[in-house]
C-alpha positions in Angstrom: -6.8 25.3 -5.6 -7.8 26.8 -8.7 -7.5 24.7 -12.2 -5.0 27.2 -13.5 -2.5 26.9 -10.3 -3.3 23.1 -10.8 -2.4 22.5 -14.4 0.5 24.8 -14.3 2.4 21.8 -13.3 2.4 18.7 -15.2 0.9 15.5 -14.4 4.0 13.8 -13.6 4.5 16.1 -10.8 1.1 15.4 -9.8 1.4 11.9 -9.8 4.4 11.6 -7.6 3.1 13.9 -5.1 0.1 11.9 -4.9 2.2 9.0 -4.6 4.3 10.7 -1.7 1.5 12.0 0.4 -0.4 8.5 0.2 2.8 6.8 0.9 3.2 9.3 4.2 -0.3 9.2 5.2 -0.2 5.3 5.1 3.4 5.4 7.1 2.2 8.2 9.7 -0.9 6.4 10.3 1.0 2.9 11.7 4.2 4.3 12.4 3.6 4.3 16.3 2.8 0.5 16.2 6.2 0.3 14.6 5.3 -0.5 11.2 5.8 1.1 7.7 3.2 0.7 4.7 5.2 -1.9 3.1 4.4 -3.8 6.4 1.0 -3.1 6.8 0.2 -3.9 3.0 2.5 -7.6 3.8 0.0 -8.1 7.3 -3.0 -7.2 4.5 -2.1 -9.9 2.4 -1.4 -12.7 5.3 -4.5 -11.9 7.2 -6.4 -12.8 4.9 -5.1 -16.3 4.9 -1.9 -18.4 5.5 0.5 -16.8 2.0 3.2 -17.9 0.2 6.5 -15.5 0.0 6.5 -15.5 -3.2 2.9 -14.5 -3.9 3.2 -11.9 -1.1 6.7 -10.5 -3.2 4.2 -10.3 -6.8 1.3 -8.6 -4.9 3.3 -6.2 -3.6 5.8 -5.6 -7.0 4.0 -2.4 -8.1 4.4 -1.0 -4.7 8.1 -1.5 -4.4 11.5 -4.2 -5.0 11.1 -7.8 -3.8 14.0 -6.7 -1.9 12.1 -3.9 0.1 9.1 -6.3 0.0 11.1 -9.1 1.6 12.8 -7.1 3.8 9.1 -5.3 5.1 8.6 -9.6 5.6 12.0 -10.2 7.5 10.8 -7.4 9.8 7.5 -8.1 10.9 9.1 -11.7 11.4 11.7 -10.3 14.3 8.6 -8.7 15.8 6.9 -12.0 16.4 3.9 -10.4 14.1 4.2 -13.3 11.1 5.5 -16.3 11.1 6.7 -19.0 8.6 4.1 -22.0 8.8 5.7 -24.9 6.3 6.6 -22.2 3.5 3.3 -20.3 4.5 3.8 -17.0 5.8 0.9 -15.9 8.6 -0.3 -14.3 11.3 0.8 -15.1 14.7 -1.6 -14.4 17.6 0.4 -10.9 18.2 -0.1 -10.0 14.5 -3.7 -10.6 14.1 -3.8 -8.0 17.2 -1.5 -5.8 16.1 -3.2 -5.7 12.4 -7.0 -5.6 14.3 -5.2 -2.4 16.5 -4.1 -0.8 13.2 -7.3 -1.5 10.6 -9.5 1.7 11.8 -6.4 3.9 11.4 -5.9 3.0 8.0 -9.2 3.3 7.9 -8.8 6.9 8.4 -6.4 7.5 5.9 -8.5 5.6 3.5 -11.6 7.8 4.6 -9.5 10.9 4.0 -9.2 9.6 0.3 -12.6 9.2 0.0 -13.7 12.5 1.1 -11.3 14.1 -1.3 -12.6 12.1 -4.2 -16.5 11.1 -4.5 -17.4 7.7 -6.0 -17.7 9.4 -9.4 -14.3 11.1 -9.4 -12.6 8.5 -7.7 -14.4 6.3 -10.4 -13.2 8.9 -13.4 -9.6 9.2 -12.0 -8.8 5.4 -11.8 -10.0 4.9 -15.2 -8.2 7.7 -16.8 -5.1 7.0 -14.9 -5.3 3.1 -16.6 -6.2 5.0 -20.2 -2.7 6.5 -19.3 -0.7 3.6 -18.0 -2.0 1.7 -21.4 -0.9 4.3 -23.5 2.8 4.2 -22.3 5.1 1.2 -22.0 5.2 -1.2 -19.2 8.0 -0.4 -16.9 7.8 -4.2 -15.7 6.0 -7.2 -17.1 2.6 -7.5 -16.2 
């Protein structure tokens, strides 16, 4: 695409279309193991170690509600893929498969991001886009 066809829309547009198609990648990517990105961002966070609800709900609060975020939560707990451990949310033995199963095809998607933007854009674009979020008001505390 041509800088002209590109910046004949504005960078809002831009924004929530990138937003979209990294939100669709995500969900296309684990969708077959029966999981959306909320869920595979909540089996992120407790892999890494046993996780409080609550610290899993203000991780995930630029990505969506605390209700979608506890809801993504509730679900992965009827699957049998999390468990609550003495307020400590983990992995059970089928959710530390199920996130090993669906780590290279995130992967992937991740991959596809990098191939569309090199270390120096990538670099350039996350800083701008802060320089813009600074600029502007906070939609939600910080």
């Amino acid at each position: 695409m041509a800088d002209e066809e590109a910046l004949a829309r504005p960078i809002g547009w831009w924004l929530k279309e990138a937003d979209a198609r990294l939100d669709a990648a995500f969900d296309r990517a684990v969708h077959d193991a029966g999981i959306d990105r909320r869920g595979w961002q909540v089996l992120s966070v407790v892999a890494v170690r046993p996780t409080a609800r609550t610290t899993i709900l203000a991780a995930l609060s630029a990505f969506d509600s605390p209700e979608a975020v506890g809801s993504a939560v509730q679900e992965l707990m009827t699957q049998g893929l999390v468990e609550d451990d003495s307020g400590m949310l983990r992995l059970t033995l089928d959710g530390a498969r199920r996130h090993a199963e669906l780590s290279p095809l995130v992967d992937a998607v991740r991959q596809k991001v990098r191939d569309a933007l090199p270390q120096d854009d990538y670099t350039a674009l996350v800083a701008l886009l802060a320089r813009l979020a600074e600029a502007l008001e906070p939609v939600r505390p910080a």
